[in-house]
N, C-alpha and C positions, 0 to 999 in steps of 0.2 A: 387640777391644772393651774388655779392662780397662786402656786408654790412653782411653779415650773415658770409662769410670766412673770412675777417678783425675781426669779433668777434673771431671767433675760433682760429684764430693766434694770437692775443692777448690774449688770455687768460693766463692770468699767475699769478694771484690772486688764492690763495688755498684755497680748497673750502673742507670740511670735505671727507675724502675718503669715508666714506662707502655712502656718496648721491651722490657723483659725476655723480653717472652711470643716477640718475633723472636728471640732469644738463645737461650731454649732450642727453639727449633722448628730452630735451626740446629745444635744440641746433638745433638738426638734423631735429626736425618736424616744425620749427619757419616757418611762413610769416608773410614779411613786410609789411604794409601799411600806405600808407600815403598820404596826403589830400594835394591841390595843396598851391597854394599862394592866391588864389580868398576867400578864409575864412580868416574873419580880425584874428587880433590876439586873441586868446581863453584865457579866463579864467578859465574857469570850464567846466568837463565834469561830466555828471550827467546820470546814468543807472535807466530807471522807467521799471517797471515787473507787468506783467498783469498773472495771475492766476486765474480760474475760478470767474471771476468779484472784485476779491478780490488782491489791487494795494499795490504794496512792495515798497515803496519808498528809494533810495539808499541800495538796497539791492541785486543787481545782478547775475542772475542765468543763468544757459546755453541757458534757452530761453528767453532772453531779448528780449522785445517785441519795447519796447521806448528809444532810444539814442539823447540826445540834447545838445549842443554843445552852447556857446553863448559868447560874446566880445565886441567888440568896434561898436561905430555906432549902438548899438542898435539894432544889431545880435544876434539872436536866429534864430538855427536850428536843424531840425532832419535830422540824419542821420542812415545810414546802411552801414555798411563794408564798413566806411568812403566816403562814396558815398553821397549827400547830398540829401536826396528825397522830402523834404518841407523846407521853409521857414517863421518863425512866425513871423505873424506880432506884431508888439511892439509899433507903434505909438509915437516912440523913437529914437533922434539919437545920447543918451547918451552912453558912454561905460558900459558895464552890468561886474557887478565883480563879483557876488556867487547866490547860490542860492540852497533854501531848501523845502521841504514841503513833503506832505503824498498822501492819498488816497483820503482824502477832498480836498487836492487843496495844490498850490507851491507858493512861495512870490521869484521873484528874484529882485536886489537891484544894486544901479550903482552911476557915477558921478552924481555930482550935484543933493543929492537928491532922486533920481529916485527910486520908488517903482512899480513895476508891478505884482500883484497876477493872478494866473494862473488854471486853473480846467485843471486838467492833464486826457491824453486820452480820444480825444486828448486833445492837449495844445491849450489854449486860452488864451491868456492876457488882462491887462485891467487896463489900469496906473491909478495910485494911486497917492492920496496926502498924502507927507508925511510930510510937513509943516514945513521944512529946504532943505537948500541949501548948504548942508555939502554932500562930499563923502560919500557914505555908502559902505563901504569895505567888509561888512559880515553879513550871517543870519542864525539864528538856530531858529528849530521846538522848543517852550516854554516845560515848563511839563509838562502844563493842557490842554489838549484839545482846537485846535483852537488860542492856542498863539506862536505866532512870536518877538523874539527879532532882532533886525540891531543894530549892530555899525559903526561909520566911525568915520571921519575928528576931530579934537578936543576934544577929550572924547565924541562925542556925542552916545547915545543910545537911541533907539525907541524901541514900545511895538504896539503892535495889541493882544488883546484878543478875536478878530472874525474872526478868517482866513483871516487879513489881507486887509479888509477892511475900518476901520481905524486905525488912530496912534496917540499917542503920547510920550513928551518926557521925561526920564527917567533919573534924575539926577546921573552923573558917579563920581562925584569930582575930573574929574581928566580932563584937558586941553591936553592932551596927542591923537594924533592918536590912533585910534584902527583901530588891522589889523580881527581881528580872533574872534569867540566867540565860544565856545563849551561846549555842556551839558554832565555833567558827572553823568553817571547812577547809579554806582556802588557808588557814598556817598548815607548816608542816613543823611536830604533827601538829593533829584538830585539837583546839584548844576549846577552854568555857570559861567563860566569862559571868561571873557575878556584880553585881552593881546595885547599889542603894540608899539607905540614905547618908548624910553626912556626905553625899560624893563619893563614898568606897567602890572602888572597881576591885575587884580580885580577879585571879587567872589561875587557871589549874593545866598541865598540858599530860596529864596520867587518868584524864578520865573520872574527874573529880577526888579522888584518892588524895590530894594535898595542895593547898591553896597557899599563893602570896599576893600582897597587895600590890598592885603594878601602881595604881594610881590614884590621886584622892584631887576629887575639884574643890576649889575655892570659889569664893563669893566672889569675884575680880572687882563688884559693883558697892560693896562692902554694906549691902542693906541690914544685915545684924540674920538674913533669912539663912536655914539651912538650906544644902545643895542636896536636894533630892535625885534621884536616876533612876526614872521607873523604866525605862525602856532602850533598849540598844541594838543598833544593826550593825553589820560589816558589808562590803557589797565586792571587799578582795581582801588579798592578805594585810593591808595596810590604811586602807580605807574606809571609816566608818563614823555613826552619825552617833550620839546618845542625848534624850531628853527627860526632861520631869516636869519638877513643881515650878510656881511661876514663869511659867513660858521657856524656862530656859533650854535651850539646844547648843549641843558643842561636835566639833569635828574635826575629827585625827585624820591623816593623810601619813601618821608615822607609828603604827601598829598600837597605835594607841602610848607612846611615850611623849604625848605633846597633846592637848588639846586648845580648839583653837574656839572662843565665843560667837554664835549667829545671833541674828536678832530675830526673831518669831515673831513681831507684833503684837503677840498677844502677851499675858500675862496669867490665862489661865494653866491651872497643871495637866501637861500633856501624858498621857497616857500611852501611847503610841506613836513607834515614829518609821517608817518601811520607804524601804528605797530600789526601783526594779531598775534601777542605770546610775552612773555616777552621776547623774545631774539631775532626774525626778525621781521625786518624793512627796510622798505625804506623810500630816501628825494629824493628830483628833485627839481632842481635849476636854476640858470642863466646859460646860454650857452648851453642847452643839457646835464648838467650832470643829474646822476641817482647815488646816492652812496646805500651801505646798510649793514648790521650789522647780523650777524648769535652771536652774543652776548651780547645782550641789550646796544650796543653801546659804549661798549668797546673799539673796534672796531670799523671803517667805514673804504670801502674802493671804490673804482669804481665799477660799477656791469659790468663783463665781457661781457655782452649784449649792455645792456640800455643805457648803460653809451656815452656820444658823437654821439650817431647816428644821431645828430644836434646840430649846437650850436646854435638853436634860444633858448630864455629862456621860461624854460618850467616852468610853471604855475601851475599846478596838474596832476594827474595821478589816476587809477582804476586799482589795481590790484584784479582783479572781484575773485567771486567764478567760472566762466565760464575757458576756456582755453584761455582766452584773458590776456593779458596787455597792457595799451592803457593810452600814453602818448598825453597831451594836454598842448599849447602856443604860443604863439608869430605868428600867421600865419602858425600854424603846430597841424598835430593830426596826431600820429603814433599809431597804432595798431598792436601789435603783439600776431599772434593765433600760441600755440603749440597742437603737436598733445596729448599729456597728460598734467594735470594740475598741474601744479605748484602752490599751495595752500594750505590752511588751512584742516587740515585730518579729515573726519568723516565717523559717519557707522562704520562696520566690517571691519577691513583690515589683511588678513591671517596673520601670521610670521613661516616662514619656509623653509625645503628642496622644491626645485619647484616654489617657489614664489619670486615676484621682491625682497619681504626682509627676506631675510632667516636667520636672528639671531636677537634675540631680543632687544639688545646692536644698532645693524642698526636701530631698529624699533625706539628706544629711540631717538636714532641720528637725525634720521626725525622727528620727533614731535618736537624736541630740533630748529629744521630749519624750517617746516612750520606753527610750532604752530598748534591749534587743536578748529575746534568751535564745538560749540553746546556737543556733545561727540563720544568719537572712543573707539572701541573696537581691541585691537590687539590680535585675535585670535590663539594661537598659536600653531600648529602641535604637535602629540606626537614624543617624540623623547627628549635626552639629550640633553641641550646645557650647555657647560664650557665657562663660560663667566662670567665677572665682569659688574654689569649695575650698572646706575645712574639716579633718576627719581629728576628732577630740578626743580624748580618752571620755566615752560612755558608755563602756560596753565592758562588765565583768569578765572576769579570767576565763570563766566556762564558756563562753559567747563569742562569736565568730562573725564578724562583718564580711563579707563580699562585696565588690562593685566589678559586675559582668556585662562586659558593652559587645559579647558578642559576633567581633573582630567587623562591625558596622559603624560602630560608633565612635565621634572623636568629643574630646572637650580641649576647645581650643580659644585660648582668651587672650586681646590686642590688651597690654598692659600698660598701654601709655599713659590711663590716669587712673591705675590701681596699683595696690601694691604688688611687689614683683616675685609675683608665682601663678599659676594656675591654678594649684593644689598645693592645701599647706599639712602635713600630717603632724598635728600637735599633740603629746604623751598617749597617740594610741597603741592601741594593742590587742593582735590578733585581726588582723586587718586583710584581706586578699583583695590586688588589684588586679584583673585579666582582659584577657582579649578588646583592649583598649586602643585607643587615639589618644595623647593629652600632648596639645601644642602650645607654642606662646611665637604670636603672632605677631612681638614686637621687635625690632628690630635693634631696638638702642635698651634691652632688659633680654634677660637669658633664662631666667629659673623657671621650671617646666615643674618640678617637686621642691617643695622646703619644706624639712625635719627638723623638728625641736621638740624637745622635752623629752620625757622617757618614754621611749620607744619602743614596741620588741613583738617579735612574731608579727611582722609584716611580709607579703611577699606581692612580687610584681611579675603577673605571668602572661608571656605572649603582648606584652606591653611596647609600642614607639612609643618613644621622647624626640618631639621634634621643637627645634631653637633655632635660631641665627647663627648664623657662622661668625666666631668673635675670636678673632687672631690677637687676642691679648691676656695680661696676667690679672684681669680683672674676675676676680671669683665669683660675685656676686650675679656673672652670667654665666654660669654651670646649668647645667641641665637639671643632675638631680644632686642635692646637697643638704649637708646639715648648717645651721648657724654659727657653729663654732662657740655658740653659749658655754655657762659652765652649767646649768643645768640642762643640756642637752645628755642622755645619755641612750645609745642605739644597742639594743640585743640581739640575735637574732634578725637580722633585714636579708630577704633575701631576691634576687633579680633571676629569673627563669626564661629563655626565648625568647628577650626581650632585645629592641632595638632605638640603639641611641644616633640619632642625625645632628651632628654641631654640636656649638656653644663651646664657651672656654674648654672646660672642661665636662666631659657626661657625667662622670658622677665622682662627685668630690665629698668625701665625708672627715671631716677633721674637728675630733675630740680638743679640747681647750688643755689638756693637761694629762701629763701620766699618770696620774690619780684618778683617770676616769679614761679608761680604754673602752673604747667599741669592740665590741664582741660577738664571734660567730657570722658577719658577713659572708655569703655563698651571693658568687654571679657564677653564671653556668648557661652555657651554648647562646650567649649575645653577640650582638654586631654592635660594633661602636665606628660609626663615620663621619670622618673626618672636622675633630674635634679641634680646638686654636690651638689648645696647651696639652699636658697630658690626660688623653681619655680616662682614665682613672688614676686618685688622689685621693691617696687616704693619710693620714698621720694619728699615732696611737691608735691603732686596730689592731686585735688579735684573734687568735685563733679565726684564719678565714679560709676561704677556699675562690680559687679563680680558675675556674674547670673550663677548654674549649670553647674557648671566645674568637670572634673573627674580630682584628683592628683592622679596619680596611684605609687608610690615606690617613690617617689622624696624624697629627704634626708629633704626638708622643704617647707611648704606648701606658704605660704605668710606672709610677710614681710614689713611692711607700717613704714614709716619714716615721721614724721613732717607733717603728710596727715590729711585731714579732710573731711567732707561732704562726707561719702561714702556709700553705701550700699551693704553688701557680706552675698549673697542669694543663699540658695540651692547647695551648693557645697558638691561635696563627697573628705573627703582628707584624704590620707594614708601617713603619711612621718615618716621619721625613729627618726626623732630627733624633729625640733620646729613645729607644724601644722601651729599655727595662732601669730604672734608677732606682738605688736603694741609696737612703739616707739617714743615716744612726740605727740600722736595723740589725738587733739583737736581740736572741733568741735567749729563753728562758731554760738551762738545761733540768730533763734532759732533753729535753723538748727542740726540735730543730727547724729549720724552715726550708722546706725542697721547694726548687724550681727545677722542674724537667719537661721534658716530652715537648719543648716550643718552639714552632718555627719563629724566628725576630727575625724582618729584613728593615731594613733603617738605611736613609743615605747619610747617617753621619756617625751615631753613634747606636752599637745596640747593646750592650749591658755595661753602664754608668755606675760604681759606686763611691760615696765620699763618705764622709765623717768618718767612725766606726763604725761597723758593719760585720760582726760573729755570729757562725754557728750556720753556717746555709752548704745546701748541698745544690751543686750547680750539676745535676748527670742529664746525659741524653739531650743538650739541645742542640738544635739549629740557627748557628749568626749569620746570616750572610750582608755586610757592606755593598749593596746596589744601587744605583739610583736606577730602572731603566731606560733612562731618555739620556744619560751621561754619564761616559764613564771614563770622562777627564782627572786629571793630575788634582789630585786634593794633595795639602804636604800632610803628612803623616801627624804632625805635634797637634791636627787640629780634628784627625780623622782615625782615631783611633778604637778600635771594637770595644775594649772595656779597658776600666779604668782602676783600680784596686788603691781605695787610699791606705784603711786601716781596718784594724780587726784582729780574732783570731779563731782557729777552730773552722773554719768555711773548707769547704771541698770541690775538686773541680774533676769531675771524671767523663768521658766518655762524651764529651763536645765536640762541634765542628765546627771551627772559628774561619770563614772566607771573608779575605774584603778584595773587590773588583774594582774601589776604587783607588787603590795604588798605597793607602797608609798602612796602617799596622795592624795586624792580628788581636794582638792586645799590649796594654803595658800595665805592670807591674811597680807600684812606687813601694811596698813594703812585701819585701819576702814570709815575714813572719803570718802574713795574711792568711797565710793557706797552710793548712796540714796535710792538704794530702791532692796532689796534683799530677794526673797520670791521663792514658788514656784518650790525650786528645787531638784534633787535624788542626795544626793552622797552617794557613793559604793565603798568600798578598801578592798581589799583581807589582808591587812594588818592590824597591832596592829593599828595605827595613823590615824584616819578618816583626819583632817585636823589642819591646823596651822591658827587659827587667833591671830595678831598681833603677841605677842611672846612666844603665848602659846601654846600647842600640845593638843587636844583634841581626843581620843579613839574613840567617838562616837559622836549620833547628838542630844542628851540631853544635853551632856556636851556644844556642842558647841553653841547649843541655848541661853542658860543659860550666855554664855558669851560675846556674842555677841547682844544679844537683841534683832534679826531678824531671817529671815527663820524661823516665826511661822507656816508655812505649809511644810516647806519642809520636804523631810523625807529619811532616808538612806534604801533603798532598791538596792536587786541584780536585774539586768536585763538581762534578753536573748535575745542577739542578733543573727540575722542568720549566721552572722561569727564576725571576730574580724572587718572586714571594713566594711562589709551589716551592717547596726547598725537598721533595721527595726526590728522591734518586735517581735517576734516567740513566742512559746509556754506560758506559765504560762502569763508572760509578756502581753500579747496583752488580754486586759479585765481587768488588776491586776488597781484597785480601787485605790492604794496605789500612783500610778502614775498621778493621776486627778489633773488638775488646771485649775483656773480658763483663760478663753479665752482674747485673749488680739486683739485690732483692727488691731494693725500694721501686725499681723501675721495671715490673714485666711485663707490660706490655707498651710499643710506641705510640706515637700519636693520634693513630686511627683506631687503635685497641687490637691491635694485629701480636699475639704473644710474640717476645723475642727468643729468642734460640737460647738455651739456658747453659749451653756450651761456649759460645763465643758468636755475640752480637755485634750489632754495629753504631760504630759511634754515630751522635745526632739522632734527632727525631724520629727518621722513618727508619723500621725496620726494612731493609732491601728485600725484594721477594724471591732471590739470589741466595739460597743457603751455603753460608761454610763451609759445611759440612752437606755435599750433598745424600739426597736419598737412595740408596743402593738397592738394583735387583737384580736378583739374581734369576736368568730366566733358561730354560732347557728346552730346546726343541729339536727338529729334524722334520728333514724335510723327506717326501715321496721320493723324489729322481735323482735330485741333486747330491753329490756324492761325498760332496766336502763343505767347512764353513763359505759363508756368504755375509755378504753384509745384511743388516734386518732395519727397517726402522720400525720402534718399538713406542707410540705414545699411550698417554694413561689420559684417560677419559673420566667425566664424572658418573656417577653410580645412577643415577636418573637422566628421566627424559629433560633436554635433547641432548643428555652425555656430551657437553659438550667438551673439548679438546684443551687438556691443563698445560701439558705440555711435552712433545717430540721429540726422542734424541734417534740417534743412527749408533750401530755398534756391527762387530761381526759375533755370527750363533749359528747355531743347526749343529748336524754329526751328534746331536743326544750328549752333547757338553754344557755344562753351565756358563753361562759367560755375566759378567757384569755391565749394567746400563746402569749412570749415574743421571738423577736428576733433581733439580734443583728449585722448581715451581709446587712442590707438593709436599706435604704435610702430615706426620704419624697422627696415627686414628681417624682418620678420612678414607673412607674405603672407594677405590677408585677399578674403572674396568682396564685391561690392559690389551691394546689392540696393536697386532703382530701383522706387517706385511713384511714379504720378501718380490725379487721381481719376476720372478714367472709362479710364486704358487699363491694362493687361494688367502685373501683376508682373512685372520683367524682374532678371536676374542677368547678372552678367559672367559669359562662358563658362568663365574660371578664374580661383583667386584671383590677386589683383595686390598688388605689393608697392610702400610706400612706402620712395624714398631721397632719403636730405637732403631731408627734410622734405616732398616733395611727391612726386605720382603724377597723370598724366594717362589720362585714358580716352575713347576713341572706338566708341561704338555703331552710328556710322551707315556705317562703312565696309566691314560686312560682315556677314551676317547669323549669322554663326559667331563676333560678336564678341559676342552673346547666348547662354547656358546652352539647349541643345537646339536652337540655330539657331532661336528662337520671334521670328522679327521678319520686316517685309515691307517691299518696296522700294516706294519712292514718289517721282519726282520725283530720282530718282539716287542717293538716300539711302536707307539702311535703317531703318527706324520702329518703334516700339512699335502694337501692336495697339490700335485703340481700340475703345471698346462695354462695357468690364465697371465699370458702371454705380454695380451694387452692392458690388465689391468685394470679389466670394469668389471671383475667382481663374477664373472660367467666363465667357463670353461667350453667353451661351442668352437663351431665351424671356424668363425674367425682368428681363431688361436690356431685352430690345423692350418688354414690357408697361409698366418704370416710362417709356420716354419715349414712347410713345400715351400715355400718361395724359397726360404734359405736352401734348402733339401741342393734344390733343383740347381742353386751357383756352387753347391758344396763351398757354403759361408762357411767361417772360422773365426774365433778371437770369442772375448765376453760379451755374449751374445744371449739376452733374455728367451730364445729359441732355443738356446743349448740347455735343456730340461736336466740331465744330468751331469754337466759341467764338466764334459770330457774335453770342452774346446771345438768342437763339432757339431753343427747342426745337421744330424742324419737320421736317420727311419725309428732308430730306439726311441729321441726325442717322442718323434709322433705317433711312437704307441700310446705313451703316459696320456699325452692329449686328447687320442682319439677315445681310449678307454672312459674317461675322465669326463667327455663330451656325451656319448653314450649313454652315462650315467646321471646325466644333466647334474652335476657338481656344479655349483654355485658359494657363494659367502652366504653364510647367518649370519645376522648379527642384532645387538637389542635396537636399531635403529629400523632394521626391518620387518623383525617382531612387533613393533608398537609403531612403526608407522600406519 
């Protein structure tokens, strides 16, 4: 223990306040151990994991089952809690310097040569010819199955494509030592890397099969020393650390085509150098040091523990997933166990009042220091926190951050004397933010999110953004925004059920230049309310998606700058002033950019474009010009639906262009704007239907005429359910006037309801009013009645409580077919059909029946099972409906006899529900059918009576 109180009185190295408290909890629970002098000196220590017969090779977990230890003399052995419990034989008394393999088998490699391949669990070796007599310093598992690359002594390099069985040689071009070789997963493909002395990096990307030198370091410091590189990590495809001799450490951020000098402190040769997050690391060196980096190496300093608890030179280290760290060399293996783990974070980890990390700003803190594998969730308690957070890039490509507040939780920060955001997300990536709060509770600052750096695979789910309401052009009070840097670059961001409150703008993201477009942005099913400027603002964005957003009162809907590739679907937008502005937006062929299926109601303008603007396909929307509280004289030159400056190659099909406030439909400044313009309503309460080019046209003969397109279009009023609902109501829903033809990109409208693939309707909503209605064809006959009658015929749904789709009236019976057209119902829905007439008996088809392509035929009379309960009776060859229920509750009784004796007895006459066979007469014949019918207690079946 006075190696453990010499740490703690040393400590004097600062270490991030809010983890301090895991620092010493790993202090206070530390044991030392350590191996005698009778183990030669160590090169490698290597953790194998046995798991239901399935072996983890360097992958250490709390139940390490295999510890193997190996060095000079041709030493290999296993150990336990540094205690040595076997000794492997090796048939060697070469010194052994690394060693690698899997679940098939290990290859370790040594002086002079020396290969031994091993079948692990246990270990057996079994030397190997490797057909040189050069040092071999290093081995890594290949990328294919079964292959082994060694480097050592003189550029040399070996390949084994059979586990290691044999070899040969692999030309390096290069005379140089190699210390190190390492496979990096994250290129595509996996690449290896060799590196050694002189600074030689080579890269193979075939699996070792053929080397170039990517890169050679230089002495920068010009001490006359060579650049050695015994050791190399990557921690993504572009990010990675390499060290040697003299302390030196260098770090690429650029696939290794740049390397950049750290300073170590030390001056010993580092032997190792491992990184579990972009920003912590450790190296182990000559004499006992341990340095390490809580900042991607920024930074190195002694590690308050590790550091000197021997100066033999230490060789490698394992800072496992276990509560181990366990240092190996030189006639030394220390192992230190704490009682909680100091490591890489995964799983759930609470954040809150009662927990080790009670603010989410700490939580960030730790991730930022242990890095994160696999992925974590930081859980966080309901409850306010005022705090300023920062999410960094430290968290490799495979790794996955969450922050789940649980839809409890808010982070809401008053930013009058901090900088102006709540949350800043700087170059991360793979980020999920959910069931969250995050507000800014300032009043005179807006930014709720700021992004910069590079960005990608963030998403924001079930997320408020709440701001101040900032009726200006000041950007800097956006909700969620990027900087506008030229190093900002955004991939993949995406906003899921999220809801934006205020601020200039919700979310404004603008790239600095056309040389660097934002890419792959998806919002989908938000609410944006009532924002100063346009709710969303993007400039240079591509390839994006705006799926079924609500703008509810925002003063401007969206706002696209210099964007291209985009598709904006299903949105409902209400904004006071622009809905939809497109500005320099051109499309990449053959690549286009649809806007369809959206309601825009605006009181001044709703689809805005200027500059140039090619390549968009405008089908299926909904404009309507309303204000609802006024719907006074606006003049037209200032109220105008859209505006067309320039462009070419755009399309306008299958629109419904209304303004109520008396200006224009739309205008037109360049003809050549559009290639294809058909297909659409426009409607103005005003004198000026619309402007093309620079003339004003009244109506839409005139405008035909001068324009030489919209041969289908047509100016029609439409009713909408309000001035925002733009769905169809009354007159409207069925009006012919509105038909167009169907187009592929758009089949279904804005609620996802399929459109008629014969002839749909223009704008947003598909009406529930088909064009083409559904046709049946139905056959019955009645018991008494002698001649047709009128029927009414509705179609009912196929389950309980069947309820009623919809009604028509037609004439049928006499065992003719007769046609009922209707226009609420739909092929491949199978529906029940429920037949009354006015004196006979409820009838149902015995099951439902389905219409295809457009029509359905029914026969009643060919079988009494072709009614629900078999309720029908034969007559005359045919099967019939019961006649006698007079009244029309469904029973055939006394009360049906009594209303025609009444009639009997004034000898009534005319159309008369008593007159049972329709001779005009209600007399004694009638009330045979009745009285028989009553007799037989004759009632309705039906599936409502059955399952009630």
């Amino acid at each position: 223990m006075k190696i453990l109180c010499a740490s703690i009185n040393n400590f004097k190295h600062k270490i991030i306040v809010k983890i301090i408290y895991l620092l010493i909890l790993a202090i206070f629970g530390a044991q030392f151990y350590s191996c005698g002098p009778e183990i030669n000196d160590i090169e490698e220590c290597e953790y194998y994991t046995e798991n239901n017969g399935i072996h983890n090779f360097k992958n250490p977990v709390d139940d390490s089952l295999y510890t193997y230890v190996f060095g000079e003399n041709g030493g290999v052995y296993q150990v336990e809690d540094l205690c040595i419990i076997q000794t492997i034989n090796t048939n060697t008394l070469e010194n052994l310097t690394a060693m690698d393999g899997n679940e098939f088998g290990a290859v370790i490699v040594g002086m002079n040569g020396t290969i031994l391949k091993g079948n692990l669990f246990p270990l057996s070796l079994t030397l190997k010819t490797s057909g040189t007599n050069k040092n071999l310093n290093n081995v890594t598992l290949g990328v294919t199955s079964g292959s082994f690359i060694v480097v050592g002594d003189s550029g040399t390099i070996l390949k084994s494509t059979n586990f290691g069985d044999n070899w040969y040689s692999v030309s390096s071009g290069t005379v140089e030592d190699l210390y190190e070789i390492t496979k990096i997963t994250y290129r595509v493909p996996e690449m290896l890397i060799a590196s050694g002395y002189n600074g030689e990096i080579l890269e193979s990307t075939n699996n070792g099969e053929s080397w170039y030198s990517s890169f050679t370091f230089e002495d920068g410091n010009l001490s006359g020393l060579p650049v050695v590189i015994r050791t190399l990590q990557y921690v993504d495809s572009t990010t990675g650390w390499a060290a040697g001799n003299n302390g030196k450490i260098y770090r690429t951020t650029s696939a290794g085509d740049g390397w950049n000098s750290q300073s170590s402190g030390i001056s010993d040769h580092i032997n190792k150098i491992q990184f579990s997050s972009f920003n912590y690391g450790y190296a182990c060196a000559d004499n006992g040091r341990v340095i390490y980096t809580t900042n991607g190496g920024s930074n190195w300093q002694p590690h308050p523990i590790f550091d000197t608890l021997t100066n033999k030179n230490l060789n490698s280290f394992i800072q496992s997933d276990s509560v181990s760290f366990t240092l190996v060399g030189d006639s030394t293996l220390i192992n230190i166990k704490t009682n909680i783990s100091v490591k890489p974070l995964s799983g759930i980890v609470p954040v809150g009042s009662g927990e080790n990390i009670t603010t989410v700003s700490n939580a960030l803190t730790v991730a930022d220091y242990l890095g994160i594998k696999d992925s974590v969730t930081f859980m966080i308690k309901p409850g306010t926190y005022n705090e300023e957070l920062e999410i960094k890039k430290v968290y490799p490509l495979t790794a996955k951050l969450k922050i789940d507040g649980g839809n409890a939780a808010e982070l809401a920060k008053d930013m009058s004397d901090t900088s102006n955001f709540t949350m800043k997300i700087s170059g991360a990536k793979n980020v999920v933010i959910e069931n969250l709060t995050i507000s800014n509770l300032d009043t005179n600052k807006g930014r709720v999110i700021l992004i910069e750096g590079d960005v990608s695979n963030v998403k924001f789910n079930n997320v408020t953004f709440n701001g101040p309401f900032n009726f200006t052009t000041n950007v800097n009070k956006s909700l969620v925004m990027s900087d506008g840097l030229s190093s900002t670059k955004l991939t993949n961001v995406e906003f899921n059920n999220c809801t934006f409150n205020k601020g200039t703008h919700a979310l404004r993201l603008h790239s600095s230049s056309s040389g660097n477009y934002f890419s792959g942005l998806k919002v989908n099913n938000c609410v944006f309310k009532n924002s100063g400027q346009a709710a969303i603002a993007l400039n240079f964005n591509e390839n994006f998606e705006i799926t079924s957003n609500t703008f509810d009162s925002t003063y401007g809907g969206m706002n696209f700058l210099t964007s291209r590739n985009f598709n904006v679907n299903k949105n409902k937008i209400h904004s006071t002033y622009i809905a939809l502005q497109l500005q320099g937006c051109t499309s990449v062929n053959p690549l286009r950019n649809l806007i369809s299926n959206n309601f825009v109601n605006s009181h001044y303008l709703g689809l805005y474009m200027v500059l140039s603007n090619s390549n968009h396909d405008f089908y299926h929307n909904s404009f309507n010009i309303q204000n609802p509280y006024d719907t006074s004289y606006i003049p037209f030159t200032s109220n105008v639906n859209t505006f067309f400056a320039s462009g070419t190659g755009n399309k306008m099909r299958n629109n419904i262009f209304i303004n109520r406030r008396r200006g224009q439909a739309f205008s037109m400044s360049a003809a050549a704007t559009f290639s294809s313009f058909n297909y659409n309503d426009y409607y103005t309460n005003g004198d000026t239907l619309a402007l093309w080019v620079s003339t004003y046209h009244p109506n839409i003969t005139s405008l035909k005429a001068a324009s030489g397109r919209d041969t289908n279009s047509v100016s029609q009023n439409v009713s909408f359910i309000s001035p925002t609902d733009l769905h169809l109501t009354g007159s409207s829903n069925g009006d012919t006037l509105l038909k167009s033809l169907p187009l592929s990109l758009v089949p279904n409208d804005i609620d996802g309801a399929s459109r008629n693939q014969t002839a749909t309707y223009m704008g947003a909503d598909e009406g529930s009013i088909s064009f083409f209605p559904k046709m049946l064809k139905l056959k019955t006959k009645f018991e008494a009645y002698a001649a047709e009658d009128t029927l009414t015929v509705q179609m009912r749904n196929s389950s309980s409580p069947y309820a009623l789709i919809e009604s028509v009236k037609g004439v049928g019976g006499q065992g003719n077919f007769k046609t009922f057209n209707f226009n609420a119902v739909s092929n491949g829905i199978p529906y029940y059909i429920n037949v009354t007439h006015r004196n006979s008996i409820e009838t149902w088809s015995a099951a439902a029946q389905t219409f295809t392509g457009d029509s359905l035929n029914y026969d009643f009379t060919t079988a009494a099972t072709q009614a629900f309960g078999s309720n029908m009776i034969l007559k005359s060859g045919m099967w019939t409906f019961y006649s006698g229920d007079v009244n029309q509750d469904g029973t055939i009784d006394i009360t049906d006899g009594s209303l025609i004796d009444n009639d009997l007895l004034i000898f009534a006459s005319g159309y008369l529900p008593t007159d049972l066979n329709g001779d005009g007469i209600t007399d004694l014949s009638d009330a045979v059918f009745a009285d028989n019918n009553s007799f037989n207690f004759i009632g309705k079946i039906t599936p409502l009576i059955v399952n009630s």
